[in-house]
LOVOPA-121685 format. One record per residue (C-alpha): residue number from 1; x, y, z. Coordinates in steps of 0.02 Angstrom, whole numbers, plus 50000, padded with zeros to 5 digits. Each point is the difference from the previous one (the first is absolute). Example, Ala and Ser with C-alpha at 12.3 -4.5 7.8 and 13.67 -1.06 7.14 Angstrom:
pos:1&east:50615&north:49775&up:50390
pos:2&east:50069&north:50172&up:49967
***
This chain:
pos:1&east:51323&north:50708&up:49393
pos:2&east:49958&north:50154&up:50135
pos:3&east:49888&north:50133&up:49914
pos:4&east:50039&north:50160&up:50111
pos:5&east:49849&north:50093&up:49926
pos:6&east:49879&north:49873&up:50079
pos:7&east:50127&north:49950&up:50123
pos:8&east:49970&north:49818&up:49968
pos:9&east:50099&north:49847&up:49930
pos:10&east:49949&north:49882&up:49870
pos:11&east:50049&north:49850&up:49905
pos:12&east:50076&north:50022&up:49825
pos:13&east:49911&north:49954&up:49855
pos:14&east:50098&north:49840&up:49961
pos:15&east:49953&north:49821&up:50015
pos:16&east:50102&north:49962&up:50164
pos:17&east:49927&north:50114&up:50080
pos:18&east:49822&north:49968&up:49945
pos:19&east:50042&north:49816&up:50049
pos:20&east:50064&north:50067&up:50172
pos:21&east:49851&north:50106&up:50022
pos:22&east:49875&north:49858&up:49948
pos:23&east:50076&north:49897&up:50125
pos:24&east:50013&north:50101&up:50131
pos:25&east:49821&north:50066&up:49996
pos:26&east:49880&north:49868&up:49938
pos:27&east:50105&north:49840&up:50101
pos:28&east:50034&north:50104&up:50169
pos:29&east:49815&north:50047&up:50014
pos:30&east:49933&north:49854&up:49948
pos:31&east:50112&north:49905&up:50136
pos:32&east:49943&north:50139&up:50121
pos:33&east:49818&north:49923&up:49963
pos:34&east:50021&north:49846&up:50016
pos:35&east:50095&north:50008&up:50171
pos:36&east:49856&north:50107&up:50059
pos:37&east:49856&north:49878&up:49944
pos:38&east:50103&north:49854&up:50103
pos:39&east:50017&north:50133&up:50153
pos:40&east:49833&north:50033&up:49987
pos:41&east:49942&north:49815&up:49988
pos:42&east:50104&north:49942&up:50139
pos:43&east:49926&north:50151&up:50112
pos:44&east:49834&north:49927&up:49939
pos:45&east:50051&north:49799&up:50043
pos:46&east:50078&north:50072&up:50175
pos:47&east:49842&north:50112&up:50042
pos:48&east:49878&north:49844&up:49964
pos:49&east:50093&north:49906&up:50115
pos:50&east:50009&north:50109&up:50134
pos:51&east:49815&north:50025&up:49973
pos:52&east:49960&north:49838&up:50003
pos:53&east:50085&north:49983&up:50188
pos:54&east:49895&north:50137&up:50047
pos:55&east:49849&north:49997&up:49912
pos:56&east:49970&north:49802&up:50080
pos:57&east:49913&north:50076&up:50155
pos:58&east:49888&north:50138&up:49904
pos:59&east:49824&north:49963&up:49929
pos:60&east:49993&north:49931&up:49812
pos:61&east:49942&north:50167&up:49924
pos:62&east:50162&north:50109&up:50044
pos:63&east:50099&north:49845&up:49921
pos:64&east:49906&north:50029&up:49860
pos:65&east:50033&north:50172&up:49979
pos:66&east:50190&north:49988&up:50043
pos:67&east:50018&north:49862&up:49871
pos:68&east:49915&north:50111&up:49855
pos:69&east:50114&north:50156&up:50087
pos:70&east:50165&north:49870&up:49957
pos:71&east:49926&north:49955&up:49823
pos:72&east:49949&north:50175&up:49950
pos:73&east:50205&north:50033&up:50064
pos:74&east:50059&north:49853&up:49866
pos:75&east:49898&north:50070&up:49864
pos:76&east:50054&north:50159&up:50012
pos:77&east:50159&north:49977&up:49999
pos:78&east:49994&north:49891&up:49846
pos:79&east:49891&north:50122&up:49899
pos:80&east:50150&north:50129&up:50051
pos:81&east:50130&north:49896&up:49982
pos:82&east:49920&north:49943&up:49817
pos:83&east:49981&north:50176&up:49933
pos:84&east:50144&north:50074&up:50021
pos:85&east:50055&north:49846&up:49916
pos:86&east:49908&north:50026&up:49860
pos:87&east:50053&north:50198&up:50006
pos:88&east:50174&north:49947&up:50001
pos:89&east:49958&north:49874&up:49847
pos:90&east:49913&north:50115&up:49886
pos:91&east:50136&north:50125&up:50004
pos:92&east:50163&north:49910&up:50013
pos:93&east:49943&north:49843&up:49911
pos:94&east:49878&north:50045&up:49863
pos:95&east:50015&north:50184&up:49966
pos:96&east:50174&north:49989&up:49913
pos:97&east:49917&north:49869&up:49882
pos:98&east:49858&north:50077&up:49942
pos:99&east:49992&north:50148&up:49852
pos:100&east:49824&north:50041&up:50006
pos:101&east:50013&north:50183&up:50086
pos:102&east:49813&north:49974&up:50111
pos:103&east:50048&north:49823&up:50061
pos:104&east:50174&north:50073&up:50066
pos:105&east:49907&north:50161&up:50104
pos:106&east:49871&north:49875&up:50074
pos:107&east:50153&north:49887&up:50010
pos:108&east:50099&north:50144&up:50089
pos:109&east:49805&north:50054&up:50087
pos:110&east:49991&north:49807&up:50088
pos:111&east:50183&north:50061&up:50085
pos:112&east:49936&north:50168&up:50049
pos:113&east:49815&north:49944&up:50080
pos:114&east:50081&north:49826&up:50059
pos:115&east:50010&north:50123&up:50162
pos:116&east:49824&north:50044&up:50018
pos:117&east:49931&north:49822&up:49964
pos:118&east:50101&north:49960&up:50155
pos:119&east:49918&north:50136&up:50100
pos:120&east:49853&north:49950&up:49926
pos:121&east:50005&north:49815&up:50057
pos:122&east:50084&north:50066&up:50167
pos:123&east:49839&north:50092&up:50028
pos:124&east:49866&north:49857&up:49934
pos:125&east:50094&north:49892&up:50119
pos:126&east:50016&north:50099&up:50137
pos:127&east:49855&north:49970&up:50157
pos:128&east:50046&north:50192&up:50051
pos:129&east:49965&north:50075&up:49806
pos:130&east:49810&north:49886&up:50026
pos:131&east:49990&north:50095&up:50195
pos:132&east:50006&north:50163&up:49909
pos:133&east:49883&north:49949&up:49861
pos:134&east:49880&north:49958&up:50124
pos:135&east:50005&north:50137&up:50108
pos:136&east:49971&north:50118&up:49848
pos:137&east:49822&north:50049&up:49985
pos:138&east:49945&north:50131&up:49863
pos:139&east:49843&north:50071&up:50040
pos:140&east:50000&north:50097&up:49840
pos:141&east:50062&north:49987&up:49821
pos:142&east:50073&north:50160&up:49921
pos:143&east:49962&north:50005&up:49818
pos:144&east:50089&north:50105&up:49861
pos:145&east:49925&north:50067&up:49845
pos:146&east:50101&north:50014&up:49892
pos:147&east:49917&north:50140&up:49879
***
């Protein structure tokens, strides 16, 4: 149904096209996902490889630090992969079934922040978010009263 006073379209209210909607939302991200988690882990596989053919003539501690680069990589991209999982979970999944009115907004919460948990593990993973960290140095702390 097209609403021209919000130019917009939207599903009617009917259980066909709930089911449609369901399925075309919660399955098509969800496969979205899980295609990028096996991208991501084959980039990670292929990398270590590679790696490994180069790294053979370098000293032990820079294949150290290349190995914890590729492992910090695979976590990552699990964490990410596994909370926007759970996002899409707690609001396509278990929302619907639960009447309690708090569980479904932190339900309906977990979709909204499933975003900045990912930019929050994109940063605690990151080696360039820990060179900015450590070039930060406060000489002086700023205190507000709050009186």
């Amino acid at each position: 149904m097209y609403y021209p006073e919000a130019w917009t379209l939207a599903y009617i209210d009917t259980p066909e096209c709930i089911t449609c909607t369901w399925y075309t939302d919660f399955v098509f991200n969800t496969t979205l996902v899980v295609f990028t988690i096996f991208v991501n882990l084959l980039t990670a596989c292929k990398a270590g490889k590679t790696t490994k053919r180069i790294l053979r003539s370098t000293t032990g501690s820079t294949i150290s630090k290349q190995k914890q680069r590729e492992i910090n990589f695979i976590k990552q991209t699990f964490f990410q992969g596994t909370s926007i999982f759970a996002g899409q979970v707690s609001y396509y999944v278990i929302a619907p079934f639960v009447e309690n009115l708090i569980l479904i907004f932190v339900l309906s919460a977990c979709w909204a922040f499933m975003h900045a948990v990912e930019g929050i593990i994109l940063g605690y993973k990151s080696d360039v978010f820990d060179k900015v960290l450590n070039r930060l140095e406060l000489d002086y702390f700023v205190f507000i009263d709050a009186e």
